[in-house]
C-alpha positions in Angstrom: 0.0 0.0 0.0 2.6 2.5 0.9 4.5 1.8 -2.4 1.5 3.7 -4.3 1.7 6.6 -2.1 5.6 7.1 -2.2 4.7 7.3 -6.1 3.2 10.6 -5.2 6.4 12.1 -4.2 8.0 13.0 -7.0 4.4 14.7 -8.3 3.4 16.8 -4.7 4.9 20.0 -5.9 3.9 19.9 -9.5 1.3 22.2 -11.4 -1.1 20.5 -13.6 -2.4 22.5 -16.3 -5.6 21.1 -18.3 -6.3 22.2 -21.8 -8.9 20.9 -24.7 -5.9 18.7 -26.2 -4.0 17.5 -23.4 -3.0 17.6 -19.6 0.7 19.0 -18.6 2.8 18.3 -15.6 5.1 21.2 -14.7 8.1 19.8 -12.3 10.7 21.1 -10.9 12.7 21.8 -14.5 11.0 19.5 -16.7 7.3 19.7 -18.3 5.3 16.9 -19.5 2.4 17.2 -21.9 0.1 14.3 -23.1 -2.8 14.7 -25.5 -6.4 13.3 -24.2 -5.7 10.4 -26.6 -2.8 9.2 -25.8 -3.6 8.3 -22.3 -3.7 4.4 -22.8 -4.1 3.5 -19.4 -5.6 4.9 -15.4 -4.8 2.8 -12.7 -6.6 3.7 -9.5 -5.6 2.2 -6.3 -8.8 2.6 -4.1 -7.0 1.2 -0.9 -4.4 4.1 -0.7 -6.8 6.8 -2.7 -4.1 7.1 -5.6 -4.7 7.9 -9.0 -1.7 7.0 -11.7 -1.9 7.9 -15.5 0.2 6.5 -18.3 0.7 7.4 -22.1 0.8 5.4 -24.7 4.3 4.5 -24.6 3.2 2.8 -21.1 5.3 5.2 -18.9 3.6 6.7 -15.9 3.5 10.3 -16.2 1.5 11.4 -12.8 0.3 10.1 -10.1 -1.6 12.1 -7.4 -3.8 11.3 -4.5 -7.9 12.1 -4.0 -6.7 14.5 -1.5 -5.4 16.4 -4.9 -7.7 20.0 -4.9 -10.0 19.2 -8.2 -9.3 15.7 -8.1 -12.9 15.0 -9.1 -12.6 17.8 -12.0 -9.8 16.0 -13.1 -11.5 12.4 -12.8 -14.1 13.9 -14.8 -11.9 15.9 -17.5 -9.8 12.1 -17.8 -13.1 10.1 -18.8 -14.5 12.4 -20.8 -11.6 13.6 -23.2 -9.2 9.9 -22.7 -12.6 7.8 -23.0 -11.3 5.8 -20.2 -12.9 4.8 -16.9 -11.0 5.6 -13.8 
């Protein structure tokens, strides 16, 4: 269980920015931006309240906790542009 919330880490200090085409992740020095489509995959771990989200070359890009301010905008912005259920 705690192995899903130390994957948070990296990601507690990062700005996520949503547009029509895609979801960025500002961190530290580096930015990562990920069109709606190419989301291939949402993995939500219910018993530690962690969200992760991968791109299509299967590398996991963010991965935040319900605590996460919007998190239910967000849920609700990733099934409706991805198509995918969380």
């Amino acid at each position: 269980m705690s192995v899903h919330g130390i994957k948070t880490l990296p990601f507690m200090n990062a700005v996520i920015t949503v547009s029509d085409r895609q979801i960025e992740v500002y961190r530290k020095s580096s930015t990562v931006a990920v069109r709606w489509t190419s989301i291939t995959k949402i993995r939500h771990v219910a018993s530690t309240q962690v969200l992760h989200l991968y791109d299509d070359k299967g590398q996991r890009f963010l991965s935040i906790t319900e605590q996460l301010n919007g998190y239910a905008f967000l849920v609700g912005l990733l099934h409706e542009k991805s198509g995918l259920d969380v």
